[in-house]
PyMOL Python script that loads the backbone (N, CA, C, O; Angstrom):
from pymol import cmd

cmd.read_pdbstr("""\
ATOM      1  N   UNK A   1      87.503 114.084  97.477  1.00  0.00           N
ATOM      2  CA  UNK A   1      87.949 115.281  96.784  1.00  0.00           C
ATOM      3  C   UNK A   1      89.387 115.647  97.151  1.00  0.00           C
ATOM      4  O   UNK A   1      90.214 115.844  96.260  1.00  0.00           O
ATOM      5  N   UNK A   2      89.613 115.715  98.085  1.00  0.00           N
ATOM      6  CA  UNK A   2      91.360 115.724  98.905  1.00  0.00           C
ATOM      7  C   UNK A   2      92.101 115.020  97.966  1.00  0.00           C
ATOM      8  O   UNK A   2      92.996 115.552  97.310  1.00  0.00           O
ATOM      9  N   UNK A   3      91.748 113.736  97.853  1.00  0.00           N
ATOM     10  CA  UNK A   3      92.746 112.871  97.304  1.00  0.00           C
ATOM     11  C   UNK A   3      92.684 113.300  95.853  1.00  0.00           C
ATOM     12  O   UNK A   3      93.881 113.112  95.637  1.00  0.00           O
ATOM     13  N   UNK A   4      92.304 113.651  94.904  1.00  0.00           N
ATOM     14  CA  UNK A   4      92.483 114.164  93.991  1.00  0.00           C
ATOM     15  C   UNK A   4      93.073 115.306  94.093  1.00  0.00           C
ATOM     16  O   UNK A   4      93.952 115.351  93.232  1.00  0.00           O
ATOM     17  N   UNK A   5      93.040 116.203  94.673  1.00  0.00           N
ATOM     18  CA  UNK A   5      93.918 117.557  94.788  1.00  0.00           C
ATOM     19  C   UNK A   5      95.635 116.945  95.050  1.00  0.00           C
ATOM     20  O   UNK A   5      96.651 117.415  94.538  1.00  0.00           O
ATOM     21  N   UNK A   6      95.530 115.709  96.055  1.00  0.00           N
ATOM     22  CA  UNK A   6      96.977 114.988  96.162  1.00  0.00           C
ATOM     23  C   UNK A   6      97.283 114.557  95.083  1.00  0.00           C
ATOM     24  O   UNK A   6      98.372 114.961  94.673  1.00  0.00           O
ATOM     25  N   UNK A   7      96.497 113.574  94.157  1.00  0.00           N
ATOM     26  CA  UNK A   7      96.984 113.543  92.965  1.00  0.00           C
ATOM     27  C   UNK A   7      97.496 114.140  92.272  1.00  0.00           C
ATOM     28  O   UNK A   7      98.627 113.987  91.810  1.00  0.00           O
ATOM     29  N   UNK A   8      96.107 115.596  91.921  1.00  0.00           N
ATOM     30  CA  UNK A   8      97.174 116.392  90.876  1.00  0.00           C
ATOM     31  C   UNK A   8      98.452 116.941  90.920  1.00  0.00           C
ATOM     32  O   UNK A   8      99.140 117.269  89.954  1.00  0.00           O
ATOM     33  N   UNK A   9      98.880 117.063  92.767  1.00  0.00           N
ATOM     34  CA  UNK A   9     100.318 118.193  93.082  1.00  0.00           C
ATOM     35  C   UNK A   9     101.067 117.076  92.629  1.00  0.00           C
ATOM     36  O   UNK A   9     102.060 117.272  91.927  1.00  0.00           O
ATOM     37  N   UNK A  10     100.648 115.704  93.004  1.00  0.00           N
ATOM     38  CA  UNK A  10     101.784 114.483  93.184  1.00  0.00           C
ATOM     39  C   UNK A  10     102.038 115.065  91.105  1.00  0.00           C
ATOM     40  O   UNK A  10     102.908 115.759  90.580  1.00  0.00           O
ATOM     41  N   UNK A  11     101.103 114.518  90.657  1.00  0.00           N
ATOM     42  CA  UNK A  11     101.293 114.205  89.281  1.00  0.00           C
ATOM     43  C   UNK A  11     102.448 115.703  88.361  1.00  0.00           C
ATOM     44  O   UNK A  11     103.139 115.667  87.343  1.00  0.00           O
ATOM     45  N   UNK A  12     102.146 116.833  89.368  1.00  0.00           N
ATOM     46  CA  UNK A  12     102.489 117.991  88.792  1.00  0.00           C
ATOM     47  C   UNK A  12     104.253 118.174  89.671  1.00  0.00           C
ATOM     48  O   UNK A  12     105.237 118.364  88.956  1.00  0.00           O
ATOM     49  N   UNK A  13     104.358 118.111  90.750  1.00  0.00           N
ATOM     50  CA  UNK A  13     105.834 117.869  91.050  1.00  0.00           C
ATOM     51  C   UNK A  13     106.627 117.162  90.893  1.00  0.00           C
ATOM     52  O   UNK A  13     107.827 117.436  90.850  1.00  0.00           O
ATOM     53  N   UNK A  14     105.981 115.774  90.735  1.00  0.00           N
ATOM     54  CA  UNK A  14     106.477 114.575  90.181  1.00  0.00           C
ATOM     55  C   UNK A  14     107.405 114.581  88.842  1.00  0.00           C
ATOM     56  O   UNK A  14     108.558 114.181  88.685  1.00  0.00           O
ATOM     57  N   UNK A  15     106.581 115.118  88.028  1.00  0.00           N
ATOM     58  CA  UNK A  15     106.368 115.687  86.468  1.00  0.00           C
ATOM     59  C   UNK A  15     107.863 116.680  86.210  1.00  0.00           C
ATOM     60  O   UNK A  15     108.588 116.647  85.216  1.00  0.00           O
ATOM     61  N   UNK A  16     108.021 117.513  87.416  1.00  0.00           N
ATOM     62  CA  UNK A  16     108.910 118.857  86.763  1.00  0.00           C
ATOM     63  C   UNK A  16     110.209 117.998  87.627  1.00  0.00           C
ATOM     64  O   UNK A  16     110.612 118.785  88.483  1.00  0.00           O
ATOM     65  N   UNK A  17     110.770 117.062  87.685  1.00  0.00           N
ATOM     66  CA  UNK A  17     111.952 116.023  87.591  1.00  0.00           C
ATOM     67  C   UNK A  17     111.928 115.864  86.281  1.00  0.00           C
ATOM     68  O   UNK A  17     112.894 116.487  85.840  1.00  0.00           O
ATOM     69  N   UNK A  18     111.117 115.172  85.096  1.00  0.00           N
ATOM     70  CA  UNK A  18     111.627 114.767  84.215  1.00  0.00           C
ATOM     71  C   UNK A  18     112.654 115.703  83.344  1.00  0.00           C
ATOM     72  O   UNK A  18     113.593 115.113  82.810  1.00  0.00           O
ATOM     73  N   UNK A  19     112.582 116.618  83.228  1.00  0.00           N
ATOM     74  CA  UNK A  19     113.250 117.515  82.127  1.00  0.00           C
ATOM     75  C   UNK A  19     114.903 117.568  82.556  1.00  0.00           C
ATOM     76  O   UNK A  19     115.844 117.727  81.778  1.00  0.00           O
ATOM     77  N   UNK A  20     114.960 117.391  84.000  1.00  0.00           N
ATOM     78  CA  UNK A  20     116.496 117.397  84.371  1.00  0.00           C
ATOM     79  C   UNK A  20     116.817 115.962  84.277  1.00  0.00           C
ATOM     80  O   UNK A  20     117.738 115.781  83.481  1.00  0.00           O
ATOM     81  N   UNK A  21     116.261 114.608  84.953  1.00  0.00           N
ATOM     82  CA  UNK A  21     116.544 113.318  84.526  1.00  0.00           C
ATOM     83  C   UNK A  21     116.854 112.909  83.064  1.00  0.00           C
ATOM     84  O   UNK A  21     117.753 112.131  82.744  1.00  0.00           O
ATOM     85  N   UNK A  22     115.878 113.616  82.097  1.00  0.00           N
ATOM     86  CA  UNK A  22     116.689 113.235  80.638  1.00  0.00           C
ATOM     87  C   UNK A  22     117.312 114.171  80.182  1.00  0.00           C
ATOM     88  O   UNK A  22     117.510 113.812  79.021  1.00  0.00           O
ATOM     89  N   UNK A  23     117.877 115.384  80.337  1.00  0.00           N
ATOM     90  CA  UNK A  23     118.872 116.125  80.531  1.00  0.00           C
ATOM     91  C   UNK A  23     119.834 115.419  80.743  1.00  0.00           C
ATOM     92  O   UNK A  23     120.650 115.060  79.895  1.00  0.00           O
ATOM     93  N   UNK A  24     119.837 115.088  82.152  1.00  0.00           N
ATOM     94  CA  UNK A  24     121.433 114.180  82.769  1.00  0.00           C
ATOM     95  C   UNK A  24     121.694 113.025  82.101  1.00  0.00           C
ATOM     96  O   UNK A  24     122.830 112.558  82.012  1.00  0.00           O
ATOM     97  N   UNK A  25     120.538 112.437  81.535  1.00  0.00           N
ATOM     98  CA  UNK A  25     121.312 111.277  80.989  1.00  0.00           C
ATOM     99  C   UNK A  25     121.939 111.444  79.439  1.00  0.00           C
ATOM    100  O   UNK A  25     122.914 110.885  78.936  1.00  0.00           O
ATOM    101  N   UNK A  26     120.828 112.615  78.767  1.00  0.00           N
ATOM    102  CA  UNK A  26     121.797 112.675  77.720  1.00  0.00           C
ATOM    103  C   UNK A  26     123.152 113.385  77.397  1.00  0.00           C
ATOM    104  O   UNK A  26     124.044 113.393  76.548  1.00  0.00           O
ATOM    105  N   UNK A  27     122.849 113.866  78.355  1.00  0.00           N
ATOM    106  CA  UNK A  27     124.235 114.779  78.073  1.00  0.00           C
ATOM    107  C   UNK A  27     125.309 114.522  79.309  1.00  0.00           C
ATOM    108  O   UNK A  27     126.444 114.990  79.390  1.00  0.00           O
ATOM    109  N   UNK A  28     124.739 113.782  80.105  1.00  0.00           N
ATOM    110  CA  UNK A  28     125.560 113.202  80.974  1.00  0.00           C
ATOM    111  C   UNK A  28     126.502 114.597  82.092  1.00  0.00           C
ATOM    112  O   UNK A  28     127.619 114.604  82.608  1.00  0.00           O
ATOM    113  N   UNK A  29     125.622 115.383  82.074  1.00  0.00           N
ATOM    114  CA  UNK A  29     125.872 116.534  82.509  1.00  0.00           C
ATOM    115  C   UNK A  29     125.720 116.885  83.744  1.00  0.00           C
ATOM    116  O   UNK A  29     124.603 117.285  84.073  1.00  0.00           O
ATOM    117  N   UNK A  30     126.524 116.843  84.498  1.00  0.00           N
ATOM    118  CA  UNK A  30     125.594 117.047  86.303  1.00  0.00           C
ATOM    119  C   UNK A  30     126.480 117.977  86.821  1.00  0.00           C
ATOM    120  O   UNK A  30     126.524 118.088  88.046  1.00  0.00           O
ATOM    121  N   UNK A  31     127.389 118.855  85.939  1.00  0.00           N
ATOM    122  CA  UNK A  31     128.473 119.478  87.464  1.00  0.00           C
ATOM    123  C   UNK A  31     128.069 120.845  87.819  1.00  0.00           C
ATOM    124  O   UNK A  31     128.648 121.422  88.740  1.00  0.00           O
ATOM    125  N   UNK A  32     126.908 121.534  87.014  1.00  0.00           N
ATOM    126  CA  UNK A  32     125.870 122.288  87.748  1.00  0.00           C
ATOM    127  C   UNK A  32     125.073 122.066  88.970  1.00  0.00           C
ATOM    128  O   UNK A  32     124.888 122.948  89.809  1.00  0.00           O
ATOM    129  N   UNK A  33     124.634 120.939  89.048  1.00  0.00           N
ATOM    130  CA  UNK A  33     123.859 120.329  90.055  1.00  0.00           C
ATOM    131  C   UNK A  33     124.175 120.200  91.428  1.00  0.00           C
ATOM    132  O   UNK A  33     125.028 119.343  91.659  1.00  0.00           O
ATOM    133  N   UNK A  34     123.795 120.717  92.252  1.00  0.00           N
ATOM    134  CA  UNK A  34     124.455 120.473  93.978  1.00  0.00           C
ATOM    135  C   UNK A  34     123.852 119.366  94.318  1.00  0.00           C
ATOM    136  O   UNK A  34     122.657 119.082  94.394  1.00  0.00           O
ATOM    137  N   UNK A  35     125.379 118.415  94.634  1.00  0.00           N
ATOM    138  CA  UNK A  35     125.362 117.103  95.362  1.00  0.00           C
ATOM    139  C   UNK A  35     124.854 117.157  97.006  1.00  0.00           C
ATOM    140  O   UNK A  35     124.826 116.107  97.647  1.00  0.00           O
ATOM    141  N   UNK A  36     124.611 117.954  97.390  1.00  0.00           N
ATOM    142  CA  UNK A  36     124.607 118.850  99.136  1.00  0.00           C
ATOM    143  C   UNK A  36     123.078 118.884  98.936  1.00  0.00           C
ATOM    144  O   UNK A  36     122.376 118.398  99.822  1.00  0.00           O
ATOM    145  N   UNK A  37     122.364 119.560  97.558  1.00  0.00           N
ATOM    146  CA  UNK A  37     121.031 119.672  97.637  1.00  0.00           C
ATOM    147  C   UNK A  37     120.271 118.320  97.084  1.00  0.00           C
ATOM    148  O   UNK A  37     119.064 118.200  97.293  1.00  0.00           O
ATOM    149  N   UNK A  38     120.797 117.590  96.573  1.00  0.00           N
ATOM    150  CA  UNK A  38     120.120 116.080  95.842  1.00  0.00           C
ATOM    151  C   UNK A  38     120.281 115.540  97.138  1.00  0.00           C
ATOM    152  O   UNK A  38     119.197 115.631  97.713  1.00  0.00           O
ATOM    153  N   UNK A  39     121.300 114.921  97.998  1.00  0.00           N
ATOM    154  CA  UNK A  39     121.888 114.369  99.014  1.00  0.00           C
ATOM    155  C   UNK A  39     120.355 114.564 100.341  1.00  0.00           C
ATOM    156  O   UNK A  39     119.799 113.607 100.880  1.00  0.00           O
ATOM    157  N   UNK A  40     120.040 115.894 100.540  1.00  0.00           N
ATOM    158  CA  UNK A  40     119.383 116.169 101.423  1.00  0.00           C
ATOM    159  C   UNK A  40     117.832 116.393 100.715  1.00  0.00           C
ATOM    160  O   UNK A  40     116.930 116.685 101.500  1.00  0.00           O
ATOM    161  N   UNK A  41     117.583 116.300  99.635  1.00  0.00           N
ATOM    162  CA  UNK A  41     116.045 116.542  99.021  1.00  0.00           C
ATOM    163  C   UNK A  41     116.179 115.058  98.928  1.00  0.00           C
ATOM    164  O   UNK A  41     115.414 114.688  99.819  1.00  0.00           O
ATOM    165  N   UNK A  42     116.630 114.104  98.449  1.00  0.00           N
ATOM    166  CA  UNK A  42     116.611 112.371  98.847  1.00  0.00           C
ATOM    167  C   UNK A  42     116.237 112.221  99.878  1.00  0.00           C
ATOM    168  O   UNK A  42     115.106 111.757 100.017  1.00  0.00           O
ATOM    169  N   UNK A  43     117.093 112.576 101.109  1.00  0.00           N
ATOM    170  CA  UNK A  43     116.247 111.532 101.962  1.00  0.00           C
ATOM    171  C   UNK A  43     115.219 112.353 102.739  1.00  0.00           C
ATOM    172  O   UNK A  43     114.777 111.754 103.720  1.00  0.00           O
ATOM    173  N   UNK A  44     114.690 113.686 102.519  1.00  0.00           N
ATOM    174  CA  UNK A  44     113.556 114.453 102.517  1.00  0.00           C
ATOM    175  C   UNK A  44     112.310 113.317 101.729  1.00  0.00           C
ATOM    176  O   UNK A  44     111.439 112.796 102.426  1.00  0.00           O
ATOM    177  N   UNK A  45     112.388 113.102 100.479  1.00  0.00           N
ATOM    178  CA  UNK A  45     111.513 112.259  99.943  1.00  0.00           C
ATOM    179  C   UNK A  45     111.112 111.025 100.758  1.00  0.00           C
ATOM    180  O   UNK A  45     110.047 110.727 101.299  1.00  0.00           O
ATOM    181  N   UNK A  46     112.319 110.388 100.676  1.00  0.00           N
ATOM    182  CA  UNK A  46     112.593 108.845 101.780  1.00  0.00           C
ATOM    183  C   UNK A  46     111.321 109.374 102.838  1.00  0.00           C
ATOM    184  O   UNK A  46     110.171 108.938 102.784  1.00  0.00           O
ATOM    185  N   UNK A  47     111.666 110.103 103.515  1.00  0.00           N
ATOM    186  CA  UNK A  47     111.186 110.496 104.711  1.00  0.00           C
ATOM    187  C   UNK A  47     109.438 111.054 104.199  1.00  0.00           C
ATOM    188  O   UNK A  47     108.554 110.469 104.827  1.00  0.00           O
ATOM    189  N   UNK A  48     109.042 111.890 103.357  1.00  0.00           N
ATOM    190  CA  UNK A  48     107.832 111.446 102.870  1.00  0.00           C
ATOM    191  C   UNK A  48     106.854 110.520 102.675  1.00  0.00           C
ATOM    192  O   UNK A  48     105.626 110.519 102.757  1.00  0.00           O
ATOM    193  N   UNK A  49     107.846 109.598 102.350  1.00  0.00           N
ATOM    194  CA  UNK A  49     107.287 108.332 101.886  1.00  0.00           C
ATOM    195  C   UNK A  49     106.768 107.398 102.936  1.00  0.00           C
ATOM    196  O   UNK A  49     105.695 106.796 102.901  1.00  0.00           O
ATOM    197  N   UNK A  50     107.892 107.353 104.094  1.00  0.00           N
ATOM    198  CA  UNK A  50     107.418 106.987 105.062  1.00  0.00           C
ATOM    199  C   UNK A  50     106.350 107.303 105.883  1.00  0.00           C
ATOM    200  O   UNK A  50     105.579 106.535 106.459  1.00  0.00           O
ATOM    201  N   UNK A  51     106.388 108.694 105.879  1.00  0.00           N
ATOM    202  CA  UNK A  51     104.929 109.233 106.251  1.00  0.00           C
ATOM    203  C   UNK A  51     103.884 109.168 105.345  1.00  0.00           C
ATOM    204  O   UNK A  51     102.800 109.250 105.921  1.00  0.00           O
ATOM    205  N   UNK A  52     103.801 109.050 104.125  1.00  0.00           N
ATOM    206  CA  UNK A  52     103.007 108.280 103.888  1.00  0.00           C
ATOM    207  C   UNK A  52     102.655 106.746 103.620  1.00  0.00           C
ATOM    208  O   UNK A  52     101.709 106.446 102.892  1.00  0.00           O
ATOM    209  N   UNK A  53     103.069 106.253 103.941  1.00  0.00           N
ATOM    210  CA  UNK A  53     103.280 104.895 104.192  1.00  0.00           C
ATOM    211  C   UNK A  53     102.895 104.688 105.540  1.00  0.00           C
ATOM    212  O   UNK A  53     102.463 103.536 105.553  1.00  0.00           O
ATOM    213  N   UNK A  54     102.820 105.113 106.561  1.00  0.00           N
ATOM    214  CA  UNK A  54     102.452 105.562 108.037  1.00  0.00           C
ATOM    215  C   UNK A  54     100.675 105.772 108.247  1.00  0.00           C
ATOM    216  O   UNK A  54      99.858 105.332 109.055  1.00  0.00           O
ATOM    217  N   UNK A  55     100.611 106.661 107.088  1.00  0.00           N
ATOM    218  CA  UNK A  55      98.849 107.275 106.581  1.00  0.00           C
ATOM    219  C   UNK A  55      98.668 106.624 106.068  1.00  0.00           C
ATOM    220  O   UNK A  55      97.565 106.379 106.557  1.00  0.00           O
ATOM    221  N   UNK A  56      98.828 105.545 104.913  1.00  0.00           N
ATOM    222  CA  UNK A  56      98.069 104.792 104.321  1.00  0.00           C
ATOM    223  C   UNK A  56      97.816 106.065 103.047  1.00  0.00           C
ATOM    224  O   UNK A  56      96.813 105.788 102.390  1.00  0.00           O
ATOM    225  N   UNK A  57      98.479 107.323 102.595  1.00  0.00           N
ATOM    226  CA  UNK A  57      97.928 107.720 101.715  1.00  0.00           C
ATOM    227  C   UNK A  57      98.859 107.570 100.721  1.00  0.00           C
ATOM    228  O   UNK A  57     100.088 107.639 100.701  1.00  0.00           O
ATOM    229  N   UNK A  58      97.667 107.259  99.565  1.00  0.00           N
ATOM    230  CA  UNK A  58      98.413 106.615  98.359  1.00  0.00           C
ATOM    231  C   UNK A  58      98.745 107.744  97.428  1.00  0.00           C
ATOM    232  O   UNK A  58      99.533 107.472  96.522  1.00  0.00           O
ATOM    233  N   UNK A  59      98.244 109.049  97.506  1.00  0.00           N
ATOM    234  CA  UNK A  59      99.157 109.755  96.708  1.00  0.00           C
ATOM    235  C   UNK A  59     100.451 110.976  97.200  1.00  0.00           C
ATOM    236  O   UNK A  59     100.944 111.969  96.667  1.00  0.00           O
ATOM    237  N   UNK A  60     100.634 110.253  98.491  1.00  0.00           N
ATOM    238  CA  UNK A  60     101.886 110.363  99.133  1.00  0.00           C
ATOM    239  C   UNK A  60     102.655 109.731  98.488  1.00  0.00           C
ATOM    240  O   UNK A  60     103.476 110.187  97.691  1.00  0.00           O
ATOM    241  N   UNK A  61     102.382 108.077  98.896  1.00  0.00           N
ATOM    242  CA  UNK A  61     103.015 107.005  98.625  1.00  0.00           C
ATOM    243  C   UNK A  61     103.476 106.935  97.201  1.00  0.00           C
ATOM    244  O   UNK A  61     104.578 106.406  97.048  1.00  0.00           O
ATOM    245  N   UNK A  62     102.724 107.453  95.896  1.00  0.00           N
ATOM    246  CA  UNK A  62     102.827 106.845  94.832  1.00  0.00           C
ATOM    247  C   UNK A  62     103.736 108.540  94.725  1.00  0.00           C
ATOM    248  O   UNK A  62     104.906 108.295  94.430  1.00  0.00           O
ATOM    249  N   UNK A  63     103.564 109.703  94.842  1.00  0.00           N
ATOM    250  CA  UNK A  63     104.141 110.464  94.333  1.00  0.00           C
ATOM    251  C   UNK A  63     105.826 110.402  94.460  1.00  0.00           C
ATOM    252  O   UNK A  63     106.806 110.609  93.745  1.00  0.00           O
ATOM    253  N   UNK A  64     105.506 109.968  95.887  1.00  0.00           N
ATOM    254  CA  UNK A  64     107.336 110.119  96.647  1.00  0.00           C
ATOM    255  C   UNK A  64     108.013 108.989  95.997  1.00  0.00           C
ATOM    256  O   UNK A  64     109.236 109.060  95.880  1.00  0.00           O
ATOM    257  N   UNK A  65     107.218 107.671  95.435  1.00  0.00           N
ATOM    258  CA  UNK A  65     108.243 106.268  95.219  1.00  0.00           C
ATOM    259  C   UNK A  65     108.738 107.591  94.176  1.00  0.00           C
ATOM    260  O   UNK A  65     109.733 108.297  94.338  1.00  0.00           O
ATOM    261  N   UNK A  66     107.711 107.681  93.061  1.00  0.00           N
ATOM    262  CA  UNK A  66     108.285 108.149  91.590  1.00  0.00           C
ATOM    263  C   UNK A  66     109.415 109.709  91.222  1.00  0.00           C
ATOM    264  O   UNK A  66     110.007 110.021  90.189  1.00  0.00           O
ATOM    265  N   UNK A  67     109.341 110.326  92.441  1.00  0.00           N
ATOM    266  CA  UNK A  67     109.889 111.273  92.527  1.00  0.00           C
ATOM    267  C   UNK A  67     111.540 110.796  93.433  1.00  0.00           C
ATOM    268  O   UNK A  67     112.597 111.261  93.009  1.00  0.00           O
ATOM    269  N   UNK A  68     111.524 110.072  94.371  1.00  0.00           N
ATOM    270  CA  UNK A  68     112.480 109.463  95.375  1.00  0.00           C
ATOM    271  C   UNK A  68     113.339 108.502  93.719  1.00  0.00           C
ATOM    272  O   UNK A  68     114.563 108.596  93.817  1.00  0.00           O
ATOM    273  N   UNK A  69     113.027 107.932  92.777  1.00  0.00           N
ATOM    274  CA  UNK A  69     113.380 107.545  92.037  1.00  0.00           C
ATOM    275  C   UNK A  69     114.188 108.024  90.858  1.00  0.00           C
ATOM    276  O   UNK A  69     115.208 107.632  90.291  1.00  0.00           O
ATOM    277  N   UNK A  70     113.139 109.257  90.672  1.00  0.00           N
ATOM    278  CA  UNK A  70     113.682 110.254  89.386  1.00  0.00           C
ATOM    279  C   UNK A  70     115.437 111.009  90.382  1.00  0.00           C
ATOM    280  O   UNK A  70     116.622 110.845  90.092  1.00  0.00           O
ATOM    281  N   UNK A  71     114.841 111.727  91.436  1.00  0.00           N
ATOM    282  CA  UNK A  71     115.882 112.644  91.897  1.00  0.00           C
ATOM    283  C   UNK A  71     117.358 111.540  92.401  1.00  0.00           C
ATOM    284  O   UNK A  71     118.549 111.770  92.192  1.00  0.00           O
ATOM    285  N   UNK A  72     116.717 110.308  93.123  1.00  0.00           N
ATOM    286  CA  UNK A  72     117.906 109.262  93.249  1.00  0.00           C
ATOM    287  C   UNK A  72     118.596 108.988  91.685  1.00  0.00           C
ATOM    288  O   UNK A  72     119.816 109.144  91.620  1.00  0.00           O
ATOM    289  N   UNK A  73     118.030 108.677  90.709  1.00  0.00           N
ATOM    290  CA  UNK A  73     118.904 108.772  89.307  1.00  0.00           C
ATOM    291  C   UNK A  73     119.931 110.058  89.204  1.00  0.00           C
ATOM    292  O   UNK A  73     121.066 109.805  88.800  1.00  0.00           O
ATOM    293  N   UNK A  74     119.622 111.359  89.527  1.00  0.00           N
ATOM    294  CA  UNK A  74     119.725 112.282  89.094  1.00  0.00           C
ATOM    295  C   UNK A  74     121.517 112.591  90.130  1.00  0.00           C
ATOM    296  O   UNK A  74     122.536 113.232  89.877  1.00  0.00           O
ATOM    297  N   UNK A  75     121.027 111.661  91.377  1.00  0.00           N
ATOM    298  CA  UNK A  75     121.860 112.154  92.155  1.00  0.00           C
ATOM    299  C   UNK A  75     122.968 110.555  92.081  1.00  0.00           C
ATOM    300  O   UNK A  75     124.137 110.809  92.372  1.00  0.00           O
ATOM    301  N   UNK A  76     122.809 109.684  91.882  1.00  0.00           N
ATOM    302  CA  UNK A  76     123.393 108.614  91.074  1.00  0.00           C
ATOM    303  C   UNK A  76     124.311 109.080  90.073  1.00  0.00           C
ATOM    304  O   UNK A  76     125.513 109.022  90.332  1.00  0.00           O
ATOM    305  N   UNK A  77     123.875 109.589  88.833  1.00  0.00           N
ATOM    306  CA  UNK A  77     124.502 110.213  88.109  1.00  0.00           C
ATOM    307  C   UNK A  77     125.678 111.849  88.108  1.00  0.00           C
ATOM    308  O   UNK A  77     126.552 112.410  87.447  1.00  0.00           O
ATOM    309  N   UNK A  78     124.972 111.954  89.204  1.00  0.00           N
ATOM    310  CA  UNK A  78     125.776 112.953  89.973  1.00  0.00           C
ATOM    311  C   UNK A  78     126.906 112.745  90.679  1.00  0.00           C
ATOM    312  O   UNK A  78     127.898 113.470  90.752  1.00  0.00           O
ATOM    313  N   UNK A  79     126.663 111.572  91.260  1.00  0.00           N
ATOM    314  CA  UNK A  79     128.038 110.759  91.798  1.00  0.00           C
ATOM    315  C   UNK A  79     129.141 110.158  91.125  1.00  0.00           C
ATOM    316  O   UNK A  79     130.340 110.198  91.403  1.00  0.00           O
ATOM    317  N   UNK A  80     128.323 109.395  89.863  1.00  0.00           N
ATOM    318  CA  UNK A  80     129.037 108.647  89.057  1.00  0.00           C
ATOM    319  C   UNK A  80     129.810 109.713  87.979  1.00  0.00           C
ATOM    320  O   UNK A  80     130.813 109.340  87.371  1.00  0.00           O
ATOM    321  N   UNK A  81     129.314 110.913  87.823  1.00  0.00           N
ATOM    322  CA  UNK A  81     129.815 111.490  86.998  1.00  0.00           C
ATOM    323  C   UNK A  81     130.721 112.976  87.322  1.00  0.00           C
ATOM    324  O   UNK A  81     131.218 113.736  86.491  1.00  0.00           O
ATOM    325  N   UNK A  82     130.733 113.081  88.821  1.00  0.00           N
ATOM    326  CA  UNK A  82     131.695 113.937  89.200  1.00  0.00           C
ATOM    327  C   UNK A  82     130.612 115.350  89.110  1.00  0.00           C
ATOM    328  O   UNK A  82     131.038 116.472  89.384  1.00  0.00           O
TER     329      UNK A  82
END
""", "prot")
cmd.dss("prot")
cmd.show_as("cartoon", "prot")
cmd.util.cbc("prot")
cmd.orient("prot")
């Protein structure tokens, strides 16, 4: 039962990245965005991941790859685009 409650937060925080990831890419828009707060919520995730990766729990593991992914684009594009 746990692990489903991990699921759903994973599936539900995971989730509220997308709207700014295709935001940034279409409009290529990032100079709202703090590079200071992507910079340090990155390797916050990183560091999730590892702990779960540590536990063996997979909706650690699966939430943080997909979220460590979305916000690394976000902050990628943040770099690349000033």
């Amino acid at each position: 039962m746990s692990d489903w409650v991990g699921y759903a937060a994973a599936v539900l925080t995971t989730a509220a990245f997308f709207p700014q990831v295709i935001k940034s890419i279409r409009t290529r828009e990032t100079r709202h965005i703090s590079l200071g707060m992507y910079v340090l919520f990155c390797a916050g995730i990183a560091l999730w991941l590892v702990y779960g990766l540590m536990l063996h729990a997979l909706p650690i593991i699966f939430a943080n790859i997909v979220t460590l992914v979305l916000s690394g684009l976000i902050l990628f594009l943040k770099v690349k685009n000033g």
